[in-house]
C-alpha positions in Angstrom: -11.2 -4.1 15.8 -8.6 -2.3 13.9 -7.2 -3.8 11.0 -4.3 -2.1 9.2 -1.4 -3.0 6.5 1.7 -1.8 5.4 4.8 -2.6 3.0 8.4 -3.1 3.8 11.5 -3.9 2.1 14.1 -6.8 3.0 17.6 -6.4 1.4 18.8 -8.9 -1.0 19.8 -12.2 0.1 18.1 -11.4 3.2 14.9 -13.4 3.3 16.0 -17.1 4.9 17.6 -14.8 7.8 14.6 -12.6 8.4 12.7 -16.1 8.5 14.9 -17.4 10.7 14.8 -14.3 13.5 11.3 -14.9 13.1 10.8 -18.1 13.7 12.4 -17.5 17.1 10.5 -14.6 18.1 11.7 -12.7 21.4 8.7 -14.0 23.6 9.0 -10.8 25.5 8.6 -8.9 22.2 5.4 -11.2 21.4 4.3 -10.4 24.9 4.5 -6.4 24.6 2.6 -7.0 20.9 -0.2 -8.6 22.4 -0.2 -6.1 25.5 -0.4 -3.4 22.8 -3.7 -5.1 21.8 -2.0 -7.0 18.6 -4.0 -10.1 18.2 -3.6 -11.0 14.4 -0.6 -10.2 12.9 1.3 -11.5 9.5 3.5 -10.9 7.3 3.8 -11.8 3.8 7.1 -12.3 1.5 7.0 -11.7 -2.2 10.1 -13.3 -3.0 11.7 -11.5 -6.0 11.5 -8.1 -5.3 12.0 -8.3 -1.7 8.5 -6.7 -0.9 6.9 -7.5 2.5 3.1 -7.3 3.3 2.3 -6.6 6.6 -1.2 -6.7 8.3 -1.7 -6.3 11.9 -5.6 -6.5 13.2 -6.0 -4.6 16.4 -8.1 -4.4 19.7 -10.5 -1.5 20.1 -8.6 0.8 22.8 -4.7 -1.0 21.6 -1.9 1.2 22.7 0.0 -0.1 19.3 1.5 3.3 18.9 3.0 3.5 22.3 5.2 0.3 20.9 8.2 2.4 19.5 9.1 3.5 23.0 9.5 0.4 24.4 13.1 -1.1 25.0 12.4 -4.3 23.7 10.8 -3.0 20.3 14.2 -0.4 19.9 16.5 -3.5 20.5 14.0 -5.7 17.5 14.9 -3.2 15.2 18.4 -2.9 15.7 18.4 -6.8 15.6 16.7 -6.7 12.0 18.3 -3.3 10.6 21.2 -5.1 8.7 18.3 -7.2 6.6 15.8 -4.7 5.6 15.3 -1.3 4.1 15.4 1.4 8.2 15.2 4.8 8.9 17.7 7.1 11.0 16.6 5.3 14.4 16.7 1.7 12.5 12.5 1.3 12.7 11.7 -0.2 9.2 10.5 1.9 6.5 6.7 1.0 6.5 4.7 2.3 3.8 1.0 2.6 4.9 -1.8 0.9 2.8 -5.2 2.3 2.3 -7.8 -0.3 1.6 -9.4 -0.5 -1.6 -11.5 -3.4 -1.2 -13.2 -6.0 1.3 -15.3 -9.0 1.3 -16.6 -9.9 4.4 
């Protein structure tokens, strides 16, 4: 198992819309997560700075970085782009976290 987490960034005003999209998850885009070998993943709003917390736990042998060149995870993106902080190909700026600290 693979555990990782990251930061993004929603836009102001942004956060009961970015709740809403997902509540209604694309089930095709919660299929391809878990086909990636995503089995755990949440994310976490602090409300007023606009900060989210990511944290994905992944499957020994995932093919979670094969998950930007799928269709379905290019069209997520676009969907979200006009609520949170995207690069040039509207992916969100993810800032990596290194972990400091665990009690198992």
């Amino acid at each position: 198992m693979e555990e990782i987490a990251f930061l993004m960034r929603l836009r102001p005003g942004a956060t009961a819309e970015y709740e809403r999209r997902h509540a209604a998850i694309w089930p095709e885009l919660a299929e391809a997560l878990q086909a990636a070998g995503i089995y755990d993943y949440s994310i976490y709003l602090e409300p007023s700075s606009g900060w989210l917390f990511g944290v994905q736990k992944r499957r020994l042998g995932h093919s979670a970085e094969q998950l930007p060149t799928l269709p379905i995870m290019r069209r997520w993106w676009e969907y979200m782009a006009d609520l949170m902080e995207t690069n040039p190909d509207a992916s969100p700026v993810m800032q990596p976290l290194q972990r400091v600290f665990n009690l198992a």
